[in-house]
Structures are given as C-alpha cells and as structure tokens.
C-alpha positions as CSV (number, residue, x, y, z in Angstrom):
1,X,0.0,0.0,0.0
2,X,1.1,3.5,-1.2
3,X,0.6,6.6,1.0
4,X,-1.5,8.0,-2.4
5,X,-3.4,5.2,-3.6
6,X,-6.6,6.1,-4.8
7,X,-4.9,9.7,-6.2
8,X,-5.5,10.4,-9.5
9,X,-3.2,13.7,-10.6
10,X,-4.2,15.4,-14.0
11,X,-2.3,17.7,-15.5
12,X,-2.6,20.0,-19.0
13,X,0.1,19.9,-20.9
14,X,1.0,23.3,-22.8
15,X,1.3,26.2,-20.7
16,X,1.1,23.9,-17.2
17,X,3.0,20.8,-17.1
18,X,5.3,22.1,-20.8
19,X,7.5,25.2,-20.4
20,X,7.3,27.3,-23.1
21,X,10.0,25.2,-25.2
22,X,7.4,22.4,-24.8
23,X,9.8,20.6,-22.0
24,X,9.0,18.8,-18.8
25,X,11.2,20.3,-16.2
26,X,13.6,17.8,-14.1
27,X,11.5,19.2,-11.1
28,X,8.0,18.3,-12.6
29,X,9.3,14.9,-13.7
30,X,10.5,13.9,-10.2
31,X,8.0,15.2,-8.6
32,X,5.4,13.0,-10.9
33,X,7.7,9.8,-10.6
34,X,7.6,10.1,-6.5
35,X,4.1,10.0,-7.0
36,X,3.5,7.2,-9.1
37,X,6.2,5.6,-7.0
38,X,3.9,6.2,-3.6
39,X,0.8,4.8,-5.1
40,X,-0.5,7.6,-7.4
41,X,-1.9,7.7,-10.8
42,X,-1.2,10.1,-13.2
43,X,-2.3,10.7,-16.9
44,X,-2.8,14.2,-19.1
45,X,-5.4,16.5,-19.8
46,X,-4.9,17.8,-23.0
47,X,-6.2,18.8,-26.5
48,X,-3.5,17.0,-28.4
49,X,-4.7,13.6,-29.8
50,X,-2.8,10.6,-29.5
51,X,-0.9,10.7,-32.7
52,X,1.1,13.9,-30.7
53,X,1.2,12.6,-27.6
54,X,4.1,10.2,-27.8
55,X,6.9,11.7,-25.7
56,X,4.9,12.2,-22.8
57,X,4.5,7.7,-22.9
58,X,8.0,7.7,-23.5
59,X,9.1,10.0,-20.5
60,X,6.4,10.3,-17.6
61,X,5.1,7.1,-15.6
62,X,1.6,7.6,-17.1
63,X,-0.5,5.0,-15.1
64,X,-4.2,6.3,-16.0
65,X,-6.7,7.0,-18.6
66,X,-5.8,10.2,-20.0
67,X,-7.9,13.1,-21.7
68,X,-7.5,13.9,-24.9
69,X,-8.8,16.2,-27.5
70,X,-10.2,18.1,-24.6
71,X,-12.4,15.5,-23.1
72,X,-13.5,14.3,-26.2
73,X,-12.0,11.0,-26.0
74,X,-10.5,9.1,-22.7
75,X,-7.2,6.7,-23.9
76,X,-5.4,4.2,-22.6
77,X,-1.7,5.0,-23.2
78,X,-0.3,0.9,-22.7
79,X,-3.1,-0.4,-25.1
80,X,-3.3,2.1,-27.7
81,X,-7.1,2.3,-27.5
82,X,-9.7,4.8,-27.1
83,X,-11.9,3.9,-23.5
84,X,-14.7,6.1,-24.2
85,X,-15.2,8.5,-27.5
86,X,-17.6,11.7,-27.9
87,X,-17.6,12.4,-31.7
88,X,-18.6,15.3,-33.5
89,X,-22.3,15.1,-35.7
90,X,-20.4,15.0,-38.9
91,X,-23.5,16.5,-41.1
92,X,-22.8,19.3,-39.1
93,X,-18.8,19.6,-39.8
94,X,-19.6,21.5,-43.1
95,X,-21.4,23.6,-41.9
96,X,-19.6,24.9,-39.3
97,X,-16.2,25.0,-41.7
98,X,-18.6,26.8,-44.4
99,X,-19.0,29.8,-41.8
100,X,-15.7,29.7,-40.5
101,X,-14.0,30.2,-44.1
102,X,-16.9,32.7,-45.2
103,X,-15.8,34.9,-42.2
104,X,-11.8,34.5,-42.7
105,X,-11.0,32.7,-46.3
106,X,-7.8,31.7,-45.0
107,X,-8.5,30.1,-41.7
108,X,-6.6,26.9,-40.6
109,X,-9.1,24.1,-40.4
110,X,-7.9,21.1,-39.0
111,X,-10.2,17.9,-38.3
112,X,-9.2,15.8,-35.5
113,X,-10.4,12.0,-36.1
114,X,-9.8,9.0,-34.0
115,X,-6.6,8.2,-36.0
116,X,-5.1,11.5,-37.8
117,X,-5.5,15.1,-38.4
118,X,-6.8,16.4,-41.8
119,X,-6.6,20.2,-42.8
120,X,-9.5,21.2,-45.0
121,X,-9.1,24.6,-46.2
122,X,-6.9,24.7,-49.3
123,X,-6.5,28.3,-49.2
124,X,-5.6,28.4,-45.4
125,X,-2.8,30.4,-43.9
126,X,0.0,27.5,-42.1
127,X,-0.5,27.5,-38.1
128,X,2.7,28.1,-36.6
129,X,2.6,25.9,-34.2
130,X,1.9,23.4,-36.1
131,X,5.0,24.0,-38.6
132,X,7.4,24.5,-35.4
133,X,6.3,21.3,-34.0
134,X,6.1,19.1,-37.4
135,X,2.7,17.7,-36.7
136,X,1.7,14.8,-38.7
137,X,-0.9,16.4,-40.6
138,X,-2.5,15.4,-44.1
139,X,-4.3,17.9,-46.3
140,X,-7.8,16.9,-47.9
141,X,-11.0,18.0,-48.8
142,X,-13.7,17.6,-45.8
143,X,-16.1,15.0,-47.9
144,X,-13.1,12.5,-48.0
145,X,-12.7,12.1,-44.2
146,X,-14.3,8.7,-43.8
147,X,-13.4,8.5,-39.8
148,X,-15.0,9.4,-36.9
149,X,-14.5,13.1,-35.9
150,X,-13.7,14.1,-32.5
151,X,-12.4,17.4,-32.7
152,X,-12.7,20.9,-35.2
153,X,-9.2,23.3,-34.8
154,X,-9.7,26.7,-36.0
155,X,-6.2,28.4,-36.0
156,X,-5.9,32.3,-37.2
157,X,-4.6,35.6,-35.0
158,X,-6.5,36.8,-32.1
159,X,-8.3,39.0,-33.6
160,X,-9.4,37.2,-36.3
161,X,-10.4,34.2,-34.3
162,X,-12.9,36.8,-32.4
163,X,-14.2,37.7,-35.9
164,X,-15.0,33.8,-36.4
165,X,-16.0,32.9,-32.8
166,X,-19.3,35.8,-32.8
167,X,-20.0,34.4,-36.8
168,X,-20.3,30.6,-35.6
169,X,-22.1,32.3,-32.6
170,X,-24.9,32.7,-34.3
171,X,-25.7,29.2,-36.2
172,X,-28.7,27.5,-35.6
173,X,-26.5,24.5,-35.2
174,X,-24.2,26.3,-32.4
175,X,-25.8,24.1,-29.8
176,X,-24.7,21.4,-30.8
177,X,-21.1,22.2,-29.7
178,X,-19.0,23.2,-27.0
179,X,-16.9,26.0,-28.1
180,X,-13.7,27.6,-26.4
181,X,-10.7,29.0,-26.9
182,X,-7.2,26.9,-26.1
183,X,-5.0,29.7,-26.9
184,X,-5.1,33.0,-28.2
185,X,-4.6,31.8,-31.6
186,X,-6.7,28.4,-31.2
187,X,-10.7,28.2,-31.3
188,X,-11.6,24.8,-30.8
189,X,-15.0,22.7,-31.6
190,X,-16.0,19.3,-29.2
191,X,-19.7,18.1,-28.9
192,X,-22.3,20.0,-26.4
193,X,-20.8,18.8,-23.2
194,X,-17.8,17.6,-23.7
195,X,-15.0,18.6,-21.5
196,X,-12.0,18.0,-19.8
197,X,-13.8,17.8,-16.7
198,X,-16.7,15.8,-17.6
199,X,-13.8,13.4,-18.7
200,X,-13.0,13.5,-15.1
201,X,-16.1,12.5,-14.2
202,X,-15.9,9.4,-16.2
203,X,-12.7,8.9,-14.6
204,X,-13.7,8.5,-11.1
205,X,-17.2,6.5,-12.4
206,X,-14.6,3.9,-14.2
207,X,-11.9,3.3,-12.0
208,X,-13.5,2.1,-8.8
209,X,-10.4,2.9,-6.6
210,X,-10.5,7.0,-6.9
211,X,-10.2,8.4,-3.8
212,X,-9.2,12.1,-4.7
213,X,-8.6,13.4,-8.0
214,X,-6.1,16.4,-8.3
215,X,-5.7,18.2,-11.6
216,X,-4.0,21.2,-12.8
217,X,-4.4,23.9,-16.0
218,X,-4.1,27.2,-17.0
219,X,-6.7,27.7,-19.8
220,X,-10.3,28.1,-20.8
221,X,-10.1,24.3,-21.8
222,X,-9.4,23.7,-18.4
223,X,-11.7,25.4,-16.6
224,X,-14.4,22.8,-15.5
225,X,-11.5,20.3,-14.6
226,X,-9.9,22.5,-12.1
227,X,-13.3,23.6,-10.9
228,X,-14.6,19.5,-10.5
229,X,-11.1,18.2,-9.5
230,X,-11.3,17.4,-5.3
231,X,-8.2,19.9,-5.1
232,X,-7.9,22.1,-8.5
233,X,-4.2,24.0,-9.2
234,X,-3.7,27.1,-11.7
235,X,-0.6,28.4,-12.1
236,X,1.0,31.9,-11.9
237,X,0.7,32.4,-16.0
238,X,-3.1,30.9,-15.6
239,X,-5.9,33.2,-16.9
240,X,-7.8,34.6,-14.2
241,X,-11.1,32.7,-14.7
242,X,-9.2,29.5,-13.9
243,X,-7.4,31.1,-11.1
244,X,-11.1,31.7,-9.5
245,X,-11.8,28.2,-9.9
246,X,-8.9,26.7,-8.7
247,X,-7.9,25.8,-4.6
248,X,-4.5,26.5,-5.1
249,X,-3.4,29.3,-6.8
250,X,0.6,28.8,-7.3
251,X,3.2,31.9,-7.6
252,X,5.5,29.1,-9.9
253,X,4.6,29.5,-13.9
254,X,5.1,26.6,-16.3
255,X,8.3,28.1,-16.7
256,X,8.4,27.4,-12.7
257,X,7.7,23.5,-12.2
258,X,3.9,24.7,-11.2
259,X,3.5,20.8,-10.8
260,X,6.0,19.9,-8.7
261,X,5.0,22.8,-6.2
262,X,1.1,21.9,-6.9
263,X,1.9,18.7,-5.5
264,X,4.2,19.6,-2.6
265,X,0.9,22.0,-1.7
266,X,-1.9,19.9,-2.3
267,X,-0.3,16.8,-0.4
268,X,1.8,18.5,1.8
C-alpha cells in the first residue's frame, strides 16, 4: 500500500506541465515519478490527440486514462485504445467549416479524427505551431474524411479568431457544440458537453479505486476540470477565470515546475 493510492493527478500539458520550449522540467518529472512511485496515478489533460502525444509515454510514468482532444476521447496510453469517444455530428462539420472560411477565407481548419489530423481549407494560412512542431498532418477535402470526428481546430490571429467565434455564434447548429478557446490563436469545436472535466467525471465512475482526483491547467479548456477536481491548481501564468476556480493558486509558472509545487501543496 502506497501513501497515495486512490490519487489520481491530471495535469494540462502546454502552458502547465510544458515550459514554453514544450519541455517537462527535471522538477515536474520527479515530482510526478515520486508519485506514481507512492501509489499515485497520473495521466494528461490535453487537446493533443494521440498521434502527438508520444513523448509524454515515453518520458512520464503515465499510469491512468488520460484526456484527450479536450475530453472528447479518454485513452489508454499501454493499449493504444480509445476507453470512451464523444464524436462530433459529422453532417454538421460543413457547416460549421462553411462559416468559419466565409468569415476569414484563410482560416486553418484542421479535423481531428480517431486516427489522424486532416486540414480542409486549401486556401488556409500555415498555423505556426503546427510547422514548429512538425505535426503529422495530411491535407484533404472535408467530404473524404471517412473516420469518426472528434475534434474541429480553428487556428488564425486573435483577432481574427474573435471575428469567427461571434459568426459561428450565431448558427442555428451552435448548440450542438462546445466552443472555447485553447490559446489566443486556437478556437476549438468538441460536442455539447464535452469537457476535460466531464472526462474526469468518467474517470472517477470507471476506475473504482478513486479516492481524490487532483488536476492542474491554465486555460479556458481547463476550466471545468480544475473547478470538479477534489483539489484544483492554476498556475502563476493561468488566466484569471481558472485562477477563480482553482484551490490552489501557485506563484510558480510553467516556466516554474507549477506541478512539482502543486503537488508539494496539495499533499503536503
């Protein structure tokens, strides 16, 4: 018996658990391994899909079901299998793509499915974070994308993004989605209800042995997991609606180790 079996940690990757190179401080590594190592379980809370997500199997102790594509799918890292999937309505895809590139011609649209991610708009402007992190990406029109959709990307500026966020606002179909931002240059599309923490929720419903679920984030995508987590951590560079929601609001950035000093306050 470990002193934190039962513990379930959860942490978002970029801007909480990444540093802005996209690293995983020694800090936050050890920190994570001593509590694997004491009974804990940890997995991610991101919107990366599991075709991005390889280093983090390769260099954390990832012992859970983690959240991906911002709650719309729950994975098991060891088997390489979805647990639980929330697609998209895919009559409704189009449509929403339709008004995004009739309000900015040369918005990136990128279609997350359970194995791959398709950009759609031929005219599109390259996201850059998508070029600087040579993302396995495959360009082709929407009507070919046979698999199941989990997850629209809308990449542009800020500014733009606003532009396409109060155009999409006012679909009849709008309802039929959850709708946030992920980053200042990211507006992103899941079905009505699907977040990271109602991933969390199926979490503690699946695995019988939960006991306390802690999780960590810095972003609008992570606001209802920090609000539902038993002890919910934002750190320094979290916006403030996350901050409000959270127990613990750390002084420590992701440039900081925020999780090594979220867990050091959380469990003392």
């Amino acid at each position: 018996m470990g002193a934190f079996d039962g513990y379930y940690l959860y942490c978002d990757l970029d801007g909480t658990l990444f540093d802005d190179e996209k690293r995983v401080s020694a800090k936050n590594r050890a920190a994570i391994e001593s509590f694997v190592s004491q009974g804990g379980r940890f997995g991610v809370a991101t919107g990366r899909a599991p075709s991005i997500i390889g280093t983090i199997e390769r260099d954390l102790p990832v012992n859970a079901p983690c959240i991906l594509l911002n709650g719309a799918g729950l994975y098991d890292l060891a088997e390489k299998r979805f647990l639980a999937m929330h697609p998209l309505d895919q009559s409704l895809i189009g449509q929403v793509a339709s008004c995004v590139t009739a309000a900015k011609h040369n918005a990136c649209v990128q279609v997350f499915t359970v194995n791959s991610i398709y950009e759609t708009n031929p005219a599109q402007r390259d996201d850059p974070q998508t070029v600087r992190e040579r993302l396995p990406v495959t360009s082709a029109p929407l009507e070919q994308i046979g698999e199941t959709t989990l997850k629209l990307l809308i990449a542009h500026t800020s500014e733009n993004l606003d532009a396409i966020h109060v155009a999409v606002q006012q679909e009849p179909y709008i309802d039929m989605f959850s709708v946030f931002r992920t980053a200042d240059w990211y507006l992103e599309f899941v079905a009505a209800g699907v977040n990271k923490g109602a991933a969390l929720e199926d979490v503690r419903a699946r695995c019988g042995n939960v006991k306390k679920i802690l999780a960590i984030g810095d972003y609008n995508n992570d606001l209802e997991m920090v609000a539902f987590a038993d002890i919910g951590g934002a750190p320094a560079n979290a916006i403030d609606e996350v901050k409000a929601a959270a127990d613990i609001v750390l002084t420590a950035s992701n440039n900081e180790s925020c999780v090594a000093r979220f867990l050091e306050s959380a469990l003392g």
